[in-house]
N, C-alpha and C positions, 0 to 999 in steps of 0.2 A: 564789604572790603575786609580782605583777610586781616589777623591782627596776632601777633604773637606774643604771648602772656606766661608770666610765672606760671601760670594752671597749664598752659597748652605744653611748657617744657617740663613741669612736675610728671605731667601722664605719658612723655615721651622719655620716660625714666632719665632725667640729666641728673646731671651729677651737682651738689649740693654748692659746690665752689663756683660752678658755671651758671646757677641759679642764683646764685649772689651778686658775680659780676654783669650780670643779663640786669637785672635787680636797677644796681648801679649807673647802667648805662641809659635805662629805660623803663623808668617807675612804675610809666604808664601804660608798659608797652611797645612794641612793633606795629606800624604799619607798615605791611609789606610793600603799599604805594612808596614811601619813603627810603627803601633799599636801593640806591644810589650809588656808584662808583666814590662820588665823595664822602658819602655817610659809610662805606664802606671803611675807603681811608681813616676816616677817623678813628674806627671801632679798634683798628689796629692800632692806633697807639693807646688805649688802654689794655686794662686786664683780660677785657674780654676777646681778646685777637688770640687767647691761648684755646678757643670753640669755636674760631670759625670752621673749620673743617668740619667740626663735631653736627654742624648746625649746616653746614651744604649735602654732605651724606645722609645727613636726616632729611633731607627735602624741605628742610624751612626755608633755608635763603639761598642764592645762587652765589657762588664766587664769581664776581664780576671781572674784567680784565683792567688789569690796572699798568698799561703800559706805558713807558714815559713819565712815569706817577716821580713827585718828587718827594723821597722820603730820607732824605740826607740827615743822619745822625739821631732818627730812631733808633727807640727801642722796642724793637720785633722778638725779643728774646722769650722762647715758649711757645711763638705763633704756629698758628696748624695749618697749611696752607699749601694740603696740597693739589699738585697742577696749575696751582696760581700763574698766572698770567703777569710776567714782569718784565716783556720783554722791553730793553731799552729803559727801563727803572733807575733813579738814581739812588744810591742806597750807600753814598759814599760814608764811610765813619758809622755807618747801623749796626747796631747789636742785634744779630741774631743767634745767640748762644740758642742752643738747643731747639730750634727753630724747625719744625715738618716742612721739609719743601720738595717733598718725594715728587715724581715728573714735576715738577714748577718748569714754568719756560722765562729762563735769565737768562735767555740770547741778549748777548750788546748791553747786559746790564754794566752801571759803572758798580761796582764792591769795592774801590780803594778803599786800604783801613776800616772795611768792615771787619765785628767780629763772628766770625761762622762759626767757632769754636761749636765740638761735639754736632753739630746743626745735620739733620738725613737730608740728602740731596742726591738720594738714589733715582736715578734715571732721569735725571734734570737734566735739562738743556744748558748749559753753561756757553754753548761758541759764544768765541768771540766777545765775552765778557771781560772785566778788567777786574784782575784780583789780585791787581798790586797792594804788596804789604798788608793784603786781607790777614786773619787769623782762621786756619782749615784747621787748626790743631783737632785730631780726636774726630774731625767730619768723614761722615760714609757717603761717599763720592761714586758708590756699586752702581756700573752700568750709567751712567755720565755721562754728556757728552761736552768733552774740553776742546773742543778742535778751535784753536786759534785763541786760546784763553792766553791771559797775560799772566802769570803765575810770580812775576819777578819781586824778590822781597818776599811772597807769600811764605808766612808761617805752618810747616807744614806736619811737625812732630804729630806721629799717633795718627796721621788723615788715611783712609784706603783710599786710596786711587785708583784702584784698579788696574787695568793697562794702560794707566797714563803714566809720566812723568813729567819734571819741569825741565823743558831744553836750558843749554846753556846760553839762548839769548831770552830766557823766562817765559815764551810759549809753551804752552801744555802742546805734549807729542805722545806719540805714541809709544810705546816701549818697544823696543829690538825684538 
């Protein structure tokens, strides 16, 4: 049974903060049998959700798809996560400052009153998402796709949108 260990991430050169929070979460260890869409969930409301990505690109663990997932008023803020699988997510009131969610697929997610502040969400799926009175302050939205997003309220100072805009009945459209 595979097992993933402070030694297994020392020689796959991680980074000292990620070996601590890995440390933290799992004294004893990974069993890879126990990688789980809800041992997943969990791992993201700790520290250590700022290496998930770090630790799917290494071939340790799989990002799992976490659709439907209810994570209403986390904090995701730093999570690496990208291509994640949200689609239909509740993520109402989440902090995701600063958040990797480069392709993530957020179709039909709720974001109300999340904060995406600064957060990359280059080439994410966003349709049909709800990002009322979200915070995009400062978010890079390059190559996105908003088609039928709810944008209304959204705070949107500093966001690149690229060729979107927010219609005057708060759907994301396209630009002229």
């Amino acid at each position: 049974m595979a097992k993933i260990t402070v030694k297994s991430l020392t020689c796959l050169w991680a980074c000292k903060l990620g070996i601590t929070a890995f440390r933290e979460v799992y004294p004893e260890g990974l069993a890879l049998s126990d990688w789980t869409q809800e041992e997943q969930l969990r791992v993201l409301k700790t520290d250590l959700r700022k290496y998930l990505g770090w630790g799917s690109r290494a071939g340790l663990i799989p990002m799992l798809p976490m659709q439907k997932a209810d994570l209403t008023g986390a904090n995701l803020s730093w999570a690496d996560l990208p291509g994640a699988d949200l689609t239909g997510a509740y993520l109402l009131r989440a902090k995701l400052r600063r958040a990797k969610l480069t392709g993530a697929k957020l179709n039909y997610a709720d974001l109300t009153g999340a904060d995406l502040s600064n957060a990359s969400l280059r080439r994410a799926d966003l349709s049909g998402a709800n990002l009322t009175n979200a915070d995009l302050s400062g978010a890079n939205l390059t190559g996105a796709n908003l088609t039928g997003a709810n944008l209304s309220g959204a705070y949107l100072k500093g966001a690149y949108l690229g060729d979107w805009e927010r219609g005057q009945d708060g759907i994301a459209q396209r630009k002229a």
